[in-house]
C-alpha positions in Angstrom: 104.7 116.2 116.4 106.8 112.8 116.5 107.2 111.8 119.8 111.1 111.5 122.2 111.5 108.1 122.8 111.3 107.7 126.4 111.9 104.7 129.0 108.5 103.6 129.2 108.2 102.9 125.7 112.1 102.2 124.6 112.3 98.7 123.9 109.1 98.7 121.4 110.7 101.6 119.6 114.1 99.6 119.1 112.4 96.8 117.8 110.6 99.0 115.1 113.6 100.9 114.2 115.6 98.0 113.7 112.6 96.3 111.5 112.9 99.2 109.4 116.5 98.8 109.1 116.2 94.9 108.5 113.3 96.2 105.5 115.6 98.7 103.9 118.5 96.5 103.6 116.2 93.3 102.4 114.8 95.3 99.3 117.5 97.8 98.4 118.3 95.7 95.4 114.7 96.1 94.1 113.7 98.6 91.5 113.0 102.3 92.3 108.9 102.9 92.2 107.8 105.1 89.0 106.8 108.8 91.1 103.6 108.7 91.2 101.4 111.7 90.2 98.1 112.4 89.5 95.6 110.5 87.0 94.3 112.4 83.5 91.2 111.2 83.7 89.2 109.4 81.8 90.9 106.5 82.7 91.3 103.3 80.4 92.5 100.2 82.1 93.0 96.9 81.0 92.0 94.0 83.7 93.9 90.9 84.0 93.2 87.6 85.7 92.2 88.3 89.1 92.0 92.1 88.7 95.1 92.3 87.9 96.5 95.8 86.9 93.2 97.2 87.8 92.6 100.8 89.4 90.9 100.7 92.7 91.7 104.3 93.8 93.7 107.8 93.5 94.3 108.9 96.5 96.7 111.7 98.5 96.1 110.0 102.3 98.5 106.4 101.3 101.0 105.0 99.3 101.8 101.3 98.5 104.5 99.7 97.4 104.8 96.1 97.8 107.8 94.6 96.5 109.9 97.5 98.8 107.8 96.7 101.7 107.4 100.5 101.7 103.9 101.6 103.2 103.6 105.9 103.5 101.2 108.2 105.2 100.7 111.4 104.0 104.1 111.0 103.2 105.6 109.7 106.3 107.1 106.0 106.7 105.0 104.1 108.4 108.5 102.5 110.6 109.0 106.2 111.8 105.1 106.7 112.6 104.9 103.5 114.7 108.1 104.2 116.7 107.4 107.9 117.6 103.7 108.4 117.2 101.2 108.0 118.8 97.5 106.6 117.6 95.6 109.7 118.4 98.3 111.2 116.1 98.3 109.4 113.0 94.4 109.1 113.4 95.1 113.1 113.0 97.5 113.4 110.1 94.9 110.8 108.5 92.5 113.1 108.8 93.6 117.0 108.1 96.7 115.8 106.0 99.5 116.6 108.8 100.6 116.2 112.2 99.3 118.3 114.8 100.8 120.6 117.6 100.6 119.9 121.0 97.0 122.1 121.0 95.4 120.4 118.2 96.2 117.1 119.5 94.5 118.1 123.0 91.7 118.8 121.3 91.2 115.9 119.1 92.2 113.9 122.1 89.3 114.8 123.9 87.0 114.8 121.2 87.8 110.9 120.7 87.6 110.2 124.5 83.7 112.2 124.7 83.1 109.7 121.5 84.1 106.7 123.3 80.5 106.5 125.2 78.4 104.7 122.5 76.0 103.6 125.3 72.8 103.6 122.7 74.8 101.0 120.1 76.0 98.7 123.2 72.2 98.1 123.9 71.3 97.2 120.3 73.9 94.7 119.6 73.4 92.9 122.9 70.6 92.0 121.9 72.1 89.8 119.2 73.9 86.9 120.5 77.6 88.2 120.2 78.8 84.9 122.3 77.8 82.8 119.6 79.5 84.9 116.5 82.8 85.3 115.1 84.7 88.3 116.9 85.1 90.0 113.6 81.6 89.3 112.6 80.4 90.9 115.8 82.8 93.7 115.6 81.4 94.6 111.9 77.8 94.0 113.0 78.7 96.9 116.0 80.4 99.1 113.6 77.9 98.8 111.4 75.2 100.0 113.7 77.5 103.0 114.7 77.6 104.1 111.2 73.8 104.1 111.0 73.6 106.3 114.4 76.5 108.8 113.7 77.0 109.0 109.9 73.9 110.7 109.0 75.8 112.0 105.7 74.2 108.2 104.4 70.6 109.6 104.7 70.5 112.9 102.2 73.4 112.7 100.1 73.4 108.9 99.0 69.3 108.6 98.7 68.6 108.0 94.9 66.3 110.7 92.8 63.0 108.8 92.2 63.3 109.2 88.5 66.5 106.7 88.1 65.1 103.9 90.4 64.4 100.9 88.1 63.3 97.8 89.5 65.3 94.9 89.5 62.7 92.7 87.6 61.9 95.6 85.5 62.8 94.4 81.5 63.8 97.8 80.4 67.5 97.0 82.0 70.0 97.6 79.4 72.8 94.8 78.7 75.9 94.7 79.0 78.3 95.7 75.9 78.7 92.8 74.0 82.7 91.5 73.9 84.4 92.7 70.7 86.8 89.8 71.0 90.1 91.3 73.5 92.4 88.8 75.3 91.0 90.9 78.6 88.2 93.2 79.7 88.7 97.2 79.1 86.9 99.4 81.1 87.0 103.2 81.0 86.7 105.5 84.2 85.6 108.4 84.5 86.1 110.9 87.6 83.7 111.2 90.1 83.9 114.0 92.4 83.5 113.2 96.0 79.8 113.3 97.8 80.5 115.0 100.3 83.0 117.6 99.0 79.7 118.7 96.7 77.5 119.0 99.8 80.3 121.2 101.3 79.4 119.2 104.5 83.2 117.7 105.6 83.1 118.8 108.7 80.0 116.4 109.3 81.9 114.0 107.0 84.6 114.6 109.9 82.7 114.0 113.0 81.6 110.9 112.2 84.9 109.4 111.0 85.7 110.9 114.7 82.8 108.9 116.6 83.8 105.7 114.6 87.3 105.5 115.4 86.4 106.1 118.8 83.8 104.0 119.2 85.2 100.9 117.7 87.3 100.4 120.6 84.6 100.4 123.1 82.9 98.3 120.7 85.4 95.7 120.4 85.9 95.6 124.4 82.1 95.3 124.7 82.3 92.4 122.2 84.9 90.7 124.3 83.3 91.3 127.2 80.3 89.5 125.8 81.8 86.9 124.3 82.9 85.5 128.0 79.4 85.9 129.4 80.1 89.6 131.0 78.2 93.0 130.7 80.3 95.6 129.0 81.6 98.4 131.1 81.8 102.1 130.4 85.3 103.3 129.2 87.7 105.2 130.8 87.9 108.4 130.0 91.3 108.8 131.8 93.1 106.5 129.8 94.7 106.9 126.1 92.6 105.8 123.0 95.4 102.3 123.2 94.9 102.0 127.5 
């Protein structure tokens, strides 16, 4: 559901569209990207100076490609999200892996605007002096606490089984594979299937990715608010996610 460009909102989609333009133009002499497809797992990679070449992730949600400037979202340009999207929407297709119809973004809408009340978290981190602390630090330190309170997923599936807890003093730690002598370091991955996905809890997996996206940006005006020696105010439910 890509949004008509309207008056209100004309000048900002210009801009984008003719960045885009400007991007394409810049890097049409560079070198296609290979298609990317899935890993066959194991995986062996080779790391370089500075983690160079190295495999962080396989994933279906982004794509990267640097030297093209080109940055996709569930297969969408990221130039043609900004300039006919809205927030609430790409937060969506981020989520469930599409856009939605005018229903299903109602409804998320007004799920993220209940979310936005995280009265509980305010009181905790004003009691840490935010005016004296890095924006971003005090940010984090908020988001942090939100996790704790609304991503109870952390509690059951991540707590360790008794029987592999070693202690960190303990001297029946293994070592480390001795080097055999390579130029760099080879590591071999294996797949791990996501946590939650074996719980067959994603809807709870869901929510709280919800409550944190929405929270954040009372957090952050809370943090602001702080930081100039005021008391945070309640959000808006009236106004979008950006308002």
């Amino acid at each position: 559901m890509l949004h008509i460009r309207n008056n209100d909102t004309r000048a900002i989609t210009d801009l984008i569209l003719e960045a885009k333009r400007k991007a394409k133009e810049e890097t049409q002499m560079e070198p296609e990207p290979e298609l990317t497809k899935p890993l066959s797992w194991p995986v062996t990679c080779t790391v370089g100076p500075g983690l160079e070449g190295a495999i962080a992730c396989e994933t279906k949600i982004g794509y990267v490609n640097g030297s093209k400037g080109w940055l996709i979202y569930r297969g969408y340009d990221i130039f043609d999200l900004c300039a006919y999207s809205t927030f609430e929407e790409v937060s969506y297709l981020l989520l469930y892996g599409m856009l939605p119809n005018k229903q299903q973004l109602e409804c998320f809408t007004n799920k993220l605007v209940q979310y936005r009340f995280v009265n509980s978290t305010i009181r905790r981190i004003m009691s840490y002096p935010v005016e004296e602390m890095n924006a971003m630090a005090a940010l984090g330190l908020g988001t942090e606490m939100m996790r704790h309170e609304f991503a109870s997923s952390d509690e059951e599936l991540y707590k360790p089984e008794g029987g592999t807890i070693i202690s960190s003093d303990e001297d029946s730690i293994p070592m480390e594979t001795k080097p055999k002598g390579e130029q760099d370091a080879i590591y071999k991955f294996k797949k791990v299937k996501n946590v939650a996905a074996q719980s067959g809890d994603m809807s709870k997996d869901t929510e709280a990715s919800l409550r944190l996206i929405a929270g954040t940006a009372t957090m952050a005006a809370a943090v602001a608010r702080l930081k100039e020696g005021k008391l945070p105010i309640e959000p808006d439910p009236s106004l979008s996610h950006a308002a």
